[in-house]
Each structure stands twice: as structure tokens, then as C-alpha cells.
N, C-alpha and C positions, 0 to 999 in steps of 0.2 A: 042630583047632579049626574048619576050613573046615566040614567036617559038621553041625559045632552050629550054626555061625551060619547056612549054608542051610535047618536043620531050623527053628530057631530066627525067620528070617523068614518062613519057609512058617506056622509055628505062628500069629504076631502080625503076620498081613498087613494086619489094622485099622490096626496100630498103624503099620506101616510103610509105610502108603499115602500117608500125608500125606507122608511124605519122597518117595517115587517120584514123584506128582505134582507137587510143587514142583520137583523136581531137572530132572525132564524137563519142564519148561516152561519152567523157568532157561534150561538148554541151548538150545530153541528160541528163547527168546527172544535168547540172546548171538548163535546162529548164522545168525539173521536181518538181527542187525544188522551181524556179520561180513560176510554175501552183500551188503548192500548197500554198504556201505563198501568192497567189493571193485570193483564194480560201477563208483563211483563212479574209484577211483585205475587203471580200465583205459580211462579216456575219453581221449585217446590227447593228449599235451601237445604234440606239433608242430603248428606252427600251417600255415595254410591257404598256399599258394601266394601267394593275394595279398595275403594280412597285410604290413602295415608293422611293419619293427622300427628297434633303434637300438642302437647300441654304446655303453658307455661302459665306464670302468674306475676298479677300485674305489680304495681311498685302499694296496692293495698291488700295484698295476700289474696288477691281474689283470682282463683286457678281458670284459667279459661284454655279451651279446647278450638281448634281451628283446622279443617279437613283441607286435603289438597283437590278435592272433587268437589268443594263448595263452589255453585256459579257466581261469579260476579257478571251482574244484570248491571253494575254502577256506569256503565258507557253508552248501553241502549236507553235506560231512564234516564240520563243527565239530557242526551239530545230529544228524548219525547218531552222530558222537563221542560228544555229551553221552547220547542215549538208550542207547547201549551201555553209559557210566558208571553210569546210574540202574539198567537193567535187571541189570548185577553187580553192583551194591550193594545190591541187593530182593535177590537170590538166595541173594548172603552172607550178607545178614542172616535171611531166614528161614528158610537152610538151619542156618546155625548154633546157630538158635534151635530150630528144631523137631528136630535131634540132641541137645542139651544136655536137652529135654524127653521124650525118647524114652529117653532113661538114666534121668532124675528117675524117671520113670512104671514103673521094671523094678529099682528097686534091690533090691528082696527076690528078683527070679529072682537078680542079681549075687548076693548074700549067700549065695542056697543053692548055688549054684556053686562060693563060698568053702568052704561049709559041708561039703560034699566032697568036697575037696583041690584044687582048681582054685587054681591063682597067681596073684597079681595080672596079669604077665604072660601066661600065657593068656586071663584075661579081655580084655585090653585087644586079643592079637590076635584072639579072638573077636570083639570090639565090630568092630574094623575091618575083617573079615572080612564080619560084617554091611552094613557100608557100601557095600562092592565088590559085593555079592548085590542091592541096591540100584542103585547107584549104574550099573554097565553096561548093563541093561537099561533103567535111565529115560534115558542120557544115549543110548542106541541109539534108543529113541520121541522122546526130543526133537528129535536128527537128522532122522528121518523126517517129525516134524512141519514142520520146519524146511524140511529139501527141497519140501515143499509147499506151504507158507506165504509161502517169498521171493520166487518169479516174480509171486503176485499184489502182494505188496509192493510191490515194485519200481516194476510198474503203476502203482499206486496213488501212490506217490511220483513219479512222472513227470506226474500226472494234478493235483497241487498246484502245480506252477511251480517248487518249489524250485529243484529243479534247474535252471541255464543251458542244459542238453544232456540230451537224450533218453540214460536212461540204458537198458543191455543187461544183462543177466545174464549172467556167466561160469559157469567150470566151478567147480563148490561143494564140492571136495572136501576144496582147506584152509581154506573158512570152516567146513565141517561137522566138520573133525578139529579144529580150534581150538576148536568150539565143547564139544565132548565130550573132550578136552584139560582144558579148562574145568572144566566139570562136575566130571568126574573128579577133580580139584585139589579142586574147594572141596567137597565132598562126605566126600574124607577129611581134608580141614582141619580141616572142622567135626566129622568124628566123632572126632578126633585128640585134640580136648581133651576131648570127652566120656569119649573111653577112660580117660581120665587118673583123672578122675573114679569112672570104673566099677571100675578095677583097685584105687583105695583103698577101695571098700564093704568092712567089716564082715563077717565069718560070719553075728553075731548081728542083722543085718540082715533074715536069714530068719526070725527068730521075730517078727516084729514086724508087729500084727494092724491097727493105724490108718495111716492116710497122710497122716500129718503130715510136712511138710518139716523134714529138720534140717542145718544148714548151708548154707544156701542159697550163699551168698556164701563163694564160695570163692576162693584165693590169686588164682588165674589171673584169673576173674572180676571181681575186682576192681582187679586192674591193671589189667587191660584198664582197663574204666571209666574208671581215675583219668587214664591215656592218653589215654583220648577226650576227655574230660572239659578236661583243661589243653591240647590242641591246637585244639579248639573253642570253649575260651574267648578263648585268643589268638590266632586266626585273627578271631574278630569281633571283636574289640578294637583290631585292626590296620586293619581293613577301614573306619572309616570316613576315617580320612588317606591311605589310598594310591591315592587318584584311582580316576574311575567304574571305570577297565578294570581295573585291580588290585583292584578292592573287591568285582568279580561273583563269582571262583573263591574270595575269601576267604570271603564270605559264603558262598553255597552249600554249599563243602567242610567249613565252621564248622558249619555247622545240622545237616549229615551226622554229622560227628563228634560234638556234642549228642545228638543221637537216640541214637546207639550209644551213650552214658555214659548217661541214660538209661533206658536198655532195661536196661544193664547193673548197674545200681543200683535195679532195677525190683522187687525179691524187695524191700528193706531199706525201701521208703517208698509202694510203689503199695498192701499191705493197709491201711494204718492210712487211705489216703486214701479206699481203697474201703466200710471201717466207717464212715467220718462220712458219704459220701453216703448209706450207706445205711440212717442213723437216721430219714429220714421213710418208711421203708420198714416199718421194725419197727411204726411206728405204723400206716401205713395197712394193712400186710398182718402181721402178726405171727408168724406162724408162718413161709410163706415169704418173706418178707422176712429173717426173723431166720438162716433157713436158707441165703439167699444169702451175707449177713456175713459169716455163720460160714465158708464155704467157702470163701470169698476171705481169713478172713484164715489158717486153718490150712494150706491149700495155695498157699504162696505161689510155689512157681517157677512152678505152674500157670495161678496169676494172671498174674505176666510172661510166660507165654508168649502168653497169649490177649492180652494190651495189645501186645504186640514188634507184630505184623503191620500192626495199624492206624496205630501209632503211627509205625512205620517209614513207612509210605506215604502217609499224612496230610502227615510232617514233607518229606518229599523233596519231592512232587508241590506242598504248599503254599511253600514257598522258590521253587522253580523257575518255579513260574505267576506268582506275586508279587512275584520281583524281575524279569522277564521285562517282566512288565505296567506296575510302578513304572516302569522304567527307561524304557521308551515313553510312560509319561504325564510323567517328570521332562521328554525331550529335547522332546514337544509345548509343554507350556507355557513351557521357554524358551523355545524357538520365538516363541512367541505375544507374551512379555514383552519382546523383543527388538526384534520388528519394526515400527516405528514407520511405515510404510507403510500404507495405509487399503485400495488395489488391488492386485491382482493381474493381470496381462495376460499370456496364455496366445494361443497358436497355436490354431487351431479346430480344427482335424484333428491326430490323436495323434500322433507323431513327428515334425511340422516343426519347425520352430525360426524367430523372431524376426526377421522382415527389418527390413534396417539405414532405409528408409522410416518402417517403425510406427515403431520407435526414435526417430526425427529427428521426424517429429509429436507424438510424447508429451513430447518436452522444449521442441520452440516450441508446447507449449499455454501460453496466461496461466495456468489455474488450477494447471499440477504447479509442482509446486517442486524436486523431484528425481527422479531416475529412477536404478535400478539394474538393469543385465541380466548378471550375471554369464554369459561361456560357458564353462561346462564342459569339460573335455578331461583325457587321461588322458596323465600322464607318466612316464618312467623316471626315478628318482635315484638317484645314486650316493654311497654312504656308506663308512666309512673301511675296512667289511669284508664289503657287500653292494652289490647292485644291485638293486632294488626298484622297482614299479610305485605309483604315488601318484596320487589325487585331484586337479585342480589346476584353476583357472580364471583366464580371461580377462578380468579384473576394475577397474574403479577405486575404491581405497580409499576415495576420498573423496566418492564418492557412494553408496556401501555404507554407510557411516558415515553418513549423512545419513538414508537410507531404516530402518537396522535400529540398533538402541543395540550401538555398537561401542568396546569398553575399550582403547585404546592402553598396551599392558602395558608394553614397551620401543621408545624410539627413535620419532620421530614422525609423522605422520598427512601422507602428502601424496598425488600423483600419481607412478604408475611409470613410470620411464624406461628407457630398452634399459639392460639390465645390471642391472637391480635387480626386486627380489620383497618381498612381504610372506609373512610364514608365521603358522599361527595358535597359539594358546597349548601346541593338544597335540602341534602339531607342534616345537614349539622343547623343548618337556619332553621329547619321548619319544627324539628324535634329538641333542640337544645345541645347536642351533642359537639364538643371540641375534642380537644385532644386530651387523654388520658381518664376520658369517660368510660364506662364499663357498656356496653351492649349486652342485652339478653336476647339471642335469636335462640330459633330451632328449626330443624328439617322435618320435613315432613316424611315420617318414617322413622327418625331421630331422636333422638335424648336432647335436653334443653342443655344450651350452651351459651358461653361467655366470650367476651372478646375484647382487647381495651382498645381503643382505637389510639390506635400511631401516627393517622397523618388522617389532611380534609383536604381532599382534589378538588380541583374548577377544573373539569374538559368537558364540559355540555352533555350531550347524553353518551358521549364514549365511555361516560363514567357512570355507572350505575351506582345507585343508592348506598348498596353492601359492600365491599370486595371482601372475601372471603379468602382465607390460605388454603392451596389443596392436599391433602394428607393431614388434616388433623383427625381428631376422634368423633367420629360420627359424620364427618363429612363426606356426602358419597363423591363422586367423582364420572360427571355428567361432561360427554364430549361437549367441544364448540360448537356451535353453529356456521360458523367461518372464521379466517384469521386474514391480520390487517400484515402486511410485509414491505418493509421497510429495503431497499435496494442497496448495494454498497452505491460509490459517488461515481464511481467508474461505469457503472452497466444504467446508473436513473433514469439518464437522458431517453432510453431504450424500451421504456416500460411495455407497449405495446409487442416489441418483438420478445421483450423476456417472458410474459406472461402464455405466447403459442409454446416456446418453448418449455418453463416449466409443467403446462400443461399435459406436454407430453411425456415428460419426464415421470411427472406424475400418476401417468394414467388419466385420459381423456374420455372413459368411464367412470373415473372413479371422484373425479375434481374437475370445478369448469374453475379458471383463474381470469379475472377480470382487471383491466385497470380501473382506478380506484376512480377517474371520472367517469368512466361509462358505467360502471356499478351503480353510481348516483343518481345518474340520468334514468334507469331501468328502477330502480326505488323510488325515484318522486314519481314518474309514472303510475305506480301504483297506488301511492301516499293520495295523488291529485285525484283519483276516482274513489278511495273513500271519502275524501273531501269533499266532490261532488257531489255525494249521496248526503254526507248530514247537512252539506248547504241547504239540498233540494227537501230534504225533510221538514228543514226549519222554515225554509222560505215559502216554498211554492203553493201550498194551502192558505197561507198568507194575503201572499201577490194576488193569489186569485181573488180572495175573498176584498181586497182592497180596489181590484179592478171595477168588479161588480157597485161599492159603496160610493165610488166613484162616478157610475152611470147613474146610480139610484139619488146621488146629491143633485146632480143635472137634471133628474126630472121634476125631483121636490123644487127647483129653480125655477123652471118654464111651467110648472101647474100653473105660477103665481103669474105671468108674465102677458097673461093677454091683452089685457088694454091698454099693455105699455107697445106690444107689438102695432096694436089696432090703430091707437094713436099714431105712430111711430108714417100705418098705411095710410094715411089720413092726411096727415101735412105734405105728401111726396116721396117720399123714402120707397122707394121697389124692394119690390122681394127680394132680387139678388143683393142689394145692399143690406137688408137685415138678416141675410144669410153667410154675408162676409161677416156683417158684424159677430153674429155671433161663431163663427169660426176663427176672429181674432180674439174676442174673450175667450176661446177657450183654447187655443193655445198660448195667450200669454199668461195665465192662471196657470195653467201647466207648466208651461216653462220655468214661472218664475217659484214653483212651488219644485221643480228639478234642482234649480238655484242654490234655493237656501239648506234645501235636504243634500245638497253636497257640502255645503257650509259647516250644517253642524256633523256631518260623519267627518271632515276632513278634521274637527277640532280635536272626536272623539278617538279617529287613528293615531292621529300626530299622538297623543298622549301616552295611546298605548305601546306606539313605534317606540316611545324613547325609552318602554320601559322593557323592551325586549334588548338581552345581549350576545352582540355577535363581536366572535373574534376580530380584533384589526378593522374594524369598520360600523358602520348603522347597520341595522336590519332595513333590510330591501323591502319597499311599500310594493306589497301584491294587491292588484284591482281584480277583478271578474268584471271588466269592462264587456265582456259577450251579456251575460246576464243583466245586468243592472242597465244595459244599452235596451237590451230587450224589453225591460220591464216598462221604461221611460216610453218607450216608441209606442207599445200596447196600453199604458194610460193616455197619451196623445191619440189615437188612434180610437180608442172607445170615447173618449171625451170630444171629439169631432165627430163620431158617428152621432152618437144622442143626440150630441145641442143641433146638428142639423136636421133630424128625424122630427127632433120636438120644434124648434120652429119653423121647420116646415108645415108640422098638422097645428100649429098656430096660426100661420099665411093664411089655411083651407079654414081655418073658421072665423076670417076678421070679419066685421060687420062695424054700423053703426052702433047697435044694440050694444055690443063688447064695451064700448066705451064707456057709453052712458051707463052701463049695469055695475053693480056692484060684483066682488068676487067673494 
């Protein structure tokens, strides 16, 4: 059977193009992400000779060591993570898709196969035979591509900031086996259930002269579905009570699994949907408009397949951008709702910090009222079965509470004394810790130390994890970064003119003083352009690669399509009419594949929205309607270049012969 299916792809390279090009850009794309992820876990974890570290030990005597010159790489791999997750779930899905449609579109060769004496079983190793005729040489060009594509990557991701450390390129030999490994796997996964499929066709398959779909929805396929279907419904069902960090992977992995029920229930509901849009078509174009209906609704796997690719990349890219973007506008606006401060006062020069001078003038001014300069500093703690590095600051409660709207969740609101900390609400959830818990941190440079905790703050991130007392023993004493300044009730109204003036008071070298909403405005600013970059990292290899899966589903479509055209030149139908036609199939397959991929991200946000909290209000729904606009316009736009390219060089070959021949 190797011979048939080599013959066999050599004969319908049309048809099998779309799968070698999808596969082999799968693989590139996985094995890119491999080379970088590799890239990143060889940036070497011993810390620098003169790093400060600190010992503690865990709650099982076990002593562990933690450098303050250790890199954490856990932010550049989380996002190469997440783009490696997106770009194998594009690849699954539209490899899977476009095998399951590559048997649809051949079940009368399967039939005559049967017809004779070929066995189920041979067919199915034929099918798979096919897949490997396929599948080796695209997943060997996607390597290739791959080998050439990651050094400039790499670059390029060194050239964004993500990363803390200039990243290098290793040797690419087990991202590029992994990555065709890869391939290789999901290539006959997907033609695995197709064979399944093909080994049950019919003899009398081969006498059968219309391409009408019959069974579309088959046992397998609709498991699937109902699978996808009931883990994605309760995954976002769950997602909005299990707090923001639990609710991101719910949602997301929710909306993924949607798309896939979906797709896969896409033959039983996407025709009848594409008939009703398409009744002001019959009117304004009636011949082909009635011609597109018609094709969309008697070829229905063909329809899901042309909706799977948009629909697949619409639904991913739109979740990802959007709970991304939500999540950054929820944490601004608490932010904003929180801070009862009017100024901001900032060091002039980037990296200094806060002399304890400014400090002591901003508070014997008459008109502040309060001041907070939290310093920052980074601690070890030690928990019952880790040692971990934490956020922590130098802080007093009670003029933080003063400056920013701060909720005393447990145990009460005072001034910190040596031995004692406050921790904030996600740190006493996430680690176990209430009131009258002992903490074991340490400074790095430090002696291991104790703390009981006195109180559990709720103010969003004004509150950091630790708050630490300043002048205990071993505490060093690390400026602010900036202080929050609270106005007496007489000068508030003012804040703009108090802030030129303190400024000057202060030394307009030495301190810039901001009001506390244009501070915000000049921080999301910057917030919004790292966010751009991990959108663009997660997305844009993606997008692309779905663009493309998208042109290559269209052509696997029209390979099949001559004698429906030829016929079509035969009764009356002109050109221009089977060129409208197919310009309304393929916008409304596009459309309605835009549709439903806002359906299920709108389900997958909403979930995550309500599990985000903002002061006094909902967290505000952030879109990247620029993006997701663009993405929509460029799969509409390739999806009418093709279907018009391809039947146009259909029109150039009708004949009688097309008709009466077999395909």
C-alpha cells in the first residue's frame, strides 16, 4: 500500500499541498519556539560572585540557599510557554481539520478502492501511508525553515526587553528533533481518525455522481465535541470564583476548548446559519447568490472546513489579546480607584531613589497631610515545603492607608514593630498565612528572620506582598522609589499648581512632582507597549500561520471543484456569476466564522471580567479592536484573493471532457 499512497500523493498534490504547507510551518513554528525556550533555560542560574544570598530552611529542615543575582527567566519563558501553546493548538487544529477534509473531498477514490477488493484495513494503511509521504518532507522544510528563522528571532526578542539577559542561541538539534517529533505525532493523529473514517467508505461510494455530504457527524466527531464542549463550558463557569490568577488559564483553556466543540459541531448548525445570511443575497444577486446557499448548505463538511481556520484563530488570538488587555485595564483602574493621593514625587534622574531630606520636607510641609514612600526590597521566605523569593517593602501601614483606600481584611491597622509584618490579601490566600502566623523571611545579605503578622491588607498592588518595619535587626534600609502625598482639604482642589510649586521647593533637579492622574497616564503608556510586545509575540506567528491554512483550505476546496464549475458553464451560469458566487461563499464563511469566534471569546472574557476586582466598580472590558480588526480584514481579504484566483484558473479549463471525467 506504500506505492499507492506515494502514487496516490504524487497524483493530488493540489489536494495535498494544503496539508504540507500547514504541517511544515506547524513544525517551524513549534521549533522556533523550542530554540527559544531553549535559549532561555541555558542562561546559566549561578549567580555572580558578588550576589548577596541568605540561607533559610524549609518547615522540613531542609536548609536552602537563594542569591539575590539569581535570574529569573520565569517571565520570558511563561510568554515563549504561552506562544508555543497557541502555535500547537493552530497546528492541531488545522491539521486535523484539513486531514478530516482531505478524506471528505476522496471518498468516491476510497469507494472504488473498495469496489476492487481493497479492505478496510488496507485502506486505512494506505490513508496513513499518505500522511507519512506528507508528513516527512514538510516536517524536514519546516526544520529548515526553522534553523533559519530562530537566530533572527532570538534577536529580535533580545531587541524587545523582555528578556532580563541577553539571550544566545544554542545548539538546535533537540529543539529541531522535538519540533519534527512534533509534527510527525500530530500529522498521523490527525490522519488517524480520518483513516478511520476512510476504511468505513462504502464500494457504492464509487458510483455516486453528486458531492453531497452524507454523515457528516460521525461517532468519533462528536465525542470529541461533546468533550470539548462540557470542559469548556466548565472551565468558564469556574473561572469567575477562582480569583484573577486562577481565572486567566480557566478562561483562556475554556474559549480553546469552545472553539474546538464548535468546529466540531460545525457540519450540524454552520449550513442552516449560512442560508439565512444568505437570503438578502438571493435577492440582491439571485442567481449567484442562490448558487452560494446552495453550496454551503449541500457541502457541509466543506463549509466547516473553510469556517475551522478563521474561526480557530479569531477565537485564540481574540481571548489572548483581550483577557491580556482587560487584565491590565482591571489592575490600572484599581490602581487609580484606590489611590487617594493627588501627587506623586519621583527622583529626577531614573534609577535614584528618595532621600530621607525630600521625605522630611514633604511631611513638615502645612499643606500634606500624609506621605507614603514605600522602599521596595526583595526577600527570601520560607514556607512549609519551599524557599522562595517574594516582593517585599519597607513600609508604614498607616500612612499607606491614609494616602491609598486600604481594607483591613484581618487583625488591625497600626505601626510595625521589630518582629512584626503585615501581608496583603493574596498573599495570606495564596500561602495560608492570617493573623498571628509567624513568617520566616531573610535579606539577602541578611541573617534569617521572624515576623508575626499583625494585620492582612486588601489595596491592589499598592500593597505589596511583605510589609516589613524599618530599623529592625538586619533590615537594611533602601530609599523609595517615589512617595504617594496626600494634600490637606484646603490646597486638594489645587493639585496641579501645588505640585509646580513643590517642585520648586524641592529642587526641580533633584524631584519631578506629578499629579497623581498624569503619573497614571505616563505609566499605562509604557505598561501598553509591553503589552504590545507579548500580545505580538503570542499572536503574530500564529495569525500568520492561520492566514496561510486558510488560503491552503481554499485550495484543497477548488482542487475538488471542476466539474461542479464545468457543469455549473454548461446550463448558463457565466463567469462572472460563478465568480460572484464564489466571492459570496467566501465571505460569508468568513463572516460567519468572525461571528461565532466572538461568541465564544465574549463568553470566555465575561468570565474572566467578573473574576477581576476593581474598587467601587467592574473591571473595564479592554478590546484591541485595531488588531483583531486587522486580523478579520486579512483573513477576508486572502480568502477572496484565492477562491477568485482558483476559480478563475477553473473558468480557463472548463470543457466538456471536465464533466464527463472523473476527478
Amino acid at each position: 500500500m506504500w506505492r499507492i499512497s506515494v502514487r496516490s500523493v504524487r497524483h493530488y498534490w493540489a489536494l495535498f499541498a494544503g496539508t504540507f504547507v500547514a504541517l511544515a510551518l506547524g513544525v517551524a513554528l513549534i521549533g522556533v519556539s523550542a530554540a527559544a525556550l531553549a535559549a532561555t533555560w541555558a542562561v546559566p542560574a549561578a549567580p555572580r560572585a558578588e550576589s548577596a544570598s541568605v540561607t533559610l530552611t524549609d518547615g522540613h529542615g531542609t536548609a536552602r540557599t537563594l542569591s539575590s543575582g539569581d535570574v529569573d527567566m520565569g517571565g520570558v519563558q511563561s510568554v515563549l510557554a504561552m506562544a508555543g501553546v497557541v502555535s500547537a493548538f493552530v497546528t492541531v487544529f488545522v491539521i486535523a481539520g484539513t486531514c478530516a477534509f482531505g478524506i471528505a473531498l476522496r471518498r468516491r477514490d476510497m469507494g472504488l478502492l473498495r469496489l476492487v477488493g481493497a479492505g478496510g484495513p488496507q485502506v486505512r494503511r494506505m490513508v496513513l501511508g499518505e500522511s507519512l509521504a506528507v508528513a516527512v518532507p514538510a516536517a524536514s522544510v519546516g526544520c529548515a525553515v526553522a534553523a533559519g528563522t530562530a537566530p533572527v528571532v532570538v534577536k529580535a526578542l533580545n531587541g524587545t526587553g523582555l528578556s532580563p539577559v541577553e539571550l544566545h542561541l544554542g545548539p538546535l538539534w533537540w529543539p529541531l528533533l522535538f519540533a519534527a517529533g512534533s509534527g510527525l505525532v500530530i500529522a498521523v493523529l490527525g490522519m488517524l481518525a480520518a483513516s478511520k473514517r476512510a476504511a468505513r467508505v462504502r464500494p457504492t461510494e464509487a458510483l455516486r455522481e453528486a458531492d453531497l455530504d452524507a454523515r457528516t457527524m460521525t461517532a468519533g466527531r462528536g465525542v470529541m465535541g461533546a468533550l470539548a464542549l462540557v470542559a469548556g463550558a466548565v472551565m468558564v463557569a469556574l473561572a469567575p470564583g477562582a480569583g484573577a490568577e486562577a481565572a486567566t488559564p480557566l478562561a483562556l483553556f475554556g474559549t480553546m476548548a469552545l472553539a474546538v466543540a464548535a468546529t466540531a459541531f460545525g457540519p450540524l448548525y454552520l449550513p442552516p446559519l449560512l442560508r439565512l445570511m444568505a437570503l438578502p443575497l438571493r435577492w440582491a444577486d439571485p442567481v449567484a447568490g442562490r448558487l452560494a446557499a446552495e453550496s454551503v448548505r449541500t457541502s457541509r463538511r466543506r463549509t466547516a472546513s473553510l469556517v475551522g481556520p478563521v474561526l480557530a484563530i479569531l477565537a485564540i488570538v481574540g481571548v489572548f489579546t483581550t483577557v491580556l488587555s482587560t487584565t491590565g485595564a482591571a489592575t490600572e483602574a484599581d490602581d487609580r480607584a484606590r489611590t487617594a493621593a493627588q501627587l506623586v514625587v519621583e527622583p529626577a534622574t531614573g534609577g535614584a531613589t528618595l532621600g530621607r531630606d525630600v521625605l522630611h520636607r514633604l511631611r513638615s510641609d502645612d499643606r500634606v497631610a500624609a506621605v507614603s514612600a514605600p522602599a521596595p526590597l526583595e526577600v527570601a521566605v520560607a514556607g512549609p515545603d519551599s524557599v522562595w523569593k517574594e516582593q517585599a517593602a519597607v513600609a508604614d501601614p498607616v500612612a499607606l492607608a491614609r494616602t491609598h483606600r486600604v481594607t483591613v481584611v484581618d487583625g488591625a491597622l497600626g505601626h510595625l514593630g521589630p518582629g512584626k509584618v503585615a501581608v496583603s490579601r493574596e498573599f495570606a490566600d495564596w500561602y495560608g498565612y492570617h493573623v498571628g502566623s509567624v513568617v520566616r523571611y531573610g535579606l539577602f545579605g541578611g541573617k534569617p528572620m521572624t515576623g508575626r503578622v499583625t494585620a492582612v491588607l486588601d489595596g491592589g498592588s499598592a500593597v505589596p506582598p511583605l510589609l516589613l518595619p524599618s530599623g529592625s535587626r538586619g533590615t537594611p534600609a533602601p530609599g523609595p522609589e517615589r512617595a504617594a502625598v496626600l494634600l490637606d482639604e484646603e490646597t486638594a482642589g489645587s493639585a496641579a499648581a501645588e505640585a509646580a510649586d513643590l517642585a520648586e521647593r524641592l529642587g526641580p533637579d533633584r524631584v519631578r512632582v506629578t499629579p497623581t492622574a498624569d503619573w497614571f497616564g505616563r505609566t499605562a503608556t509604557g505598561q501598553d507597549r509591553l503589552n504590545r510586545l507579548v500580545l505580538g509575540v503570542l499572536t503574530v506567528p500564529a495569525s500568520l500561520y492561520a492566514l496561510i491554512a486558510v488560503a491552503s483550505t481554499l485550495v484543497m476546496s477548488y482542487s475538488r471543484r471542476s466539474r461542479e464549475i464545468a457543469g455549473m458553464r454548461m446550463i448558463g451560469v457565466s463567469a462572472a456569476q460563478v465568480r460572484r458566487m464564489a466571492l459570496w461563499e467566501t465571505l460569508s464563511t468568513t463572516l460567519l466564522g468572525v461571528v461565532i469566534a466572538g461568541v465564544v471569546v465574549a463568553l470566555g472574557v465575561r468570565a474572566h471580567r467578573a473574576s477581576l476586582d476593581v474598587l467601587g466598580g467592574a473591571a473595564p472590558l479592554s478590546v484591541p479592536w485595531a488588531m483583531l480588526g486587522t486580523l478579520t480584514a486579512a483573513c477576508a481579504v486572502v480568502g477572496v484573493v484565492v477562491s477568485l484566483a482558483a476559480s478563475g484558473r477553473l473558468l480557463r479549463q472548463v470543457s466538456v471532457a471536465t464533466v464527463t471525467s472523473r476527478q
